[in-house]
C-alpha positions in Angstrom: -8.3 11.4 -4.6 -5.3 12.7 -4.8 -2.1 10.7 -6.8 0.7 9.8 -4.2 3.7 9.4 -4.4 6.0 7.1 -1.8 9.6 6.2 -1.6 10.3 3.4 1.3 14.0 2.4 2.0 13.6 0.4 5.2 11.9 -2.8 6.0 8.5 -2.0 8.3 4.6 -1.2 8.5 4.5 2.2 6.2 1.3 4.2 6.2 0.3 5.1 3.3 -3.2 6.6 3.4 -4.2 7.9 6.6 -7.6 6.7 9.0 -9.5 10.1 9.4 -12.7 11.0 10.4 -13.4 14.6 8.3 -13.5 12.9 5.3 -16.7 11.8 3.1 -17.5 8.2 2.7 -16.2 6.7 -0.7 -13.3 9.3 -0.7 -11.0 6.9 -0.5 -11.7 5.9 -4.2 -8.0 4.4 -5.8 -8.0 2.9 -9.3 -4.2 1.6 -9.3 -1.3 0.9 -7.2 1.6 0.3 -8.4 4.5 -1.1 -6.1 8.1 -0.7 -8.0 10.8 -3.0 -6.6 14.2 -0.7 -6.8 16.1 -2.9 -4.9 18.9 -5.2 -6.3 16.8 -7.8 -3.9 13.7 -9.5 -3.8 11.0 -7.6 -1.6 8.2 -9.6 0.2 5.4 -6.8 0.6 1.8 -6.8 1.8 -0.8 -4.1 1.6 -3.3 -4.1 4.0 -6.5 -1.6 5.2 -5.5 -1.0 9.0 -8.8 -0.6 11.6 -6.0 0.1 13.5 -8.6 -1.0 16.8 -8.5 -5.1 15.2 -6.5 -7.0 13.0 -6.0 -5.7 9.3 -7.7 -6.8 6.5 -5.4 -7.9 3.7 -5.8 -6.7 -0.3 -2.2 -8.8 -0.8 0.0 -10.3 2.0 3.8 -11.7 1.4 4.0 -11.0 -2.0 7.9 -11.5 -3.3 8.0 -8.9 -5.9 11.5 -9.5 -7.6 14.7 -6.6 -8.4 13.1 -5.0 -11.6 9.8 -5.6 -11.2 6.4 -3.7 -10.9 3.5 -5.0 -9.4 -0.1 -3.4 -10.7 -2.8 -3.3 -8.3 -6.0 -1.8 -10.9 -9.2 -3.3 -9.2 -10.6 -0.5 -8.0 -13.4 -2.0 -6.3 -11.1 -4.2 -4.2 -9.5 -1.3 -4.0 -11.9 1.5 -3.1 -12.2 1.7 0.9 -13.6 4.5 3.7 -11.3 6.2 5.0 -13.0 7.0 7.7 -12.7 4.0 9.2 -9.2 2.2 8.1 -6.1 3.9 6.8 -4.3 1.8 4.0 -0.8 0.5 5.1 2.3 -1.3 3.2 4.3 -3.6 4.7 7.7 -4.6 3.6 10.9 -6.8 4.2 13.9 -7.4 2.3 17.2 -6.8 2.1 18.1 -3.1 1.3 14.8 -1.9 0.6 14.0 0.5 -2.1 10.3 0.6 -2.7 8.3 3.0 -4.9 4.8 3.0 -4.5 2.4 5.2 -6.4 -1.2 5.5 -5.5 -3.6 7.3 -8.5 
């Protein structure tokens, strides 16, 4: 897979990996995510994998991540998904959002 690289400035549902149907199963492989809170304000995320038909399955949900901090996601078997059949989505909140996330 290939490393992303996302910068989110407003509170709302951000895809980050999209749902597609060319692509092999188990190409969704991630070892890390890492979720960099840029903000001078506490940011209450949750990552989620989207079957965009049903309700979303969770990986974290209202995490406060405070101004400062980085939050390592490096499991990559709770990680690891098909993107074939969910797309991988961040939500935020906060006040003045300033989010990076990187995805390796």
């Amino acid at each position: 897979m290939a490393e992303i690289y996302k910068s989110i400035t407003t509170a709302d549902t951000h895809e980050l990996i999209a749902k597609s149907a060319t692509v092999n199963a188990g190409s969704s492989s991630i070892n890390v995510v890492l979720i960099c809170n840029e903000s001078a304000n506490a940011a209450t995320v949750s990552l989620a994998l989207d079957p965009v038909t049903a309700s979303p399955f969770y990986i974290i949900k209202n995490v406060v991540i405070p101004s400062g901090v980085t939050l390592v996601l490096d499991n990559a078997a709770i990680l690891r998904f098909d993107s074939r059949y969910y797309k991988l989505r961040i939500e935020n909140s906060g006040t003045s959002p300033d989010l990076t996330v990187i995805i390796k």
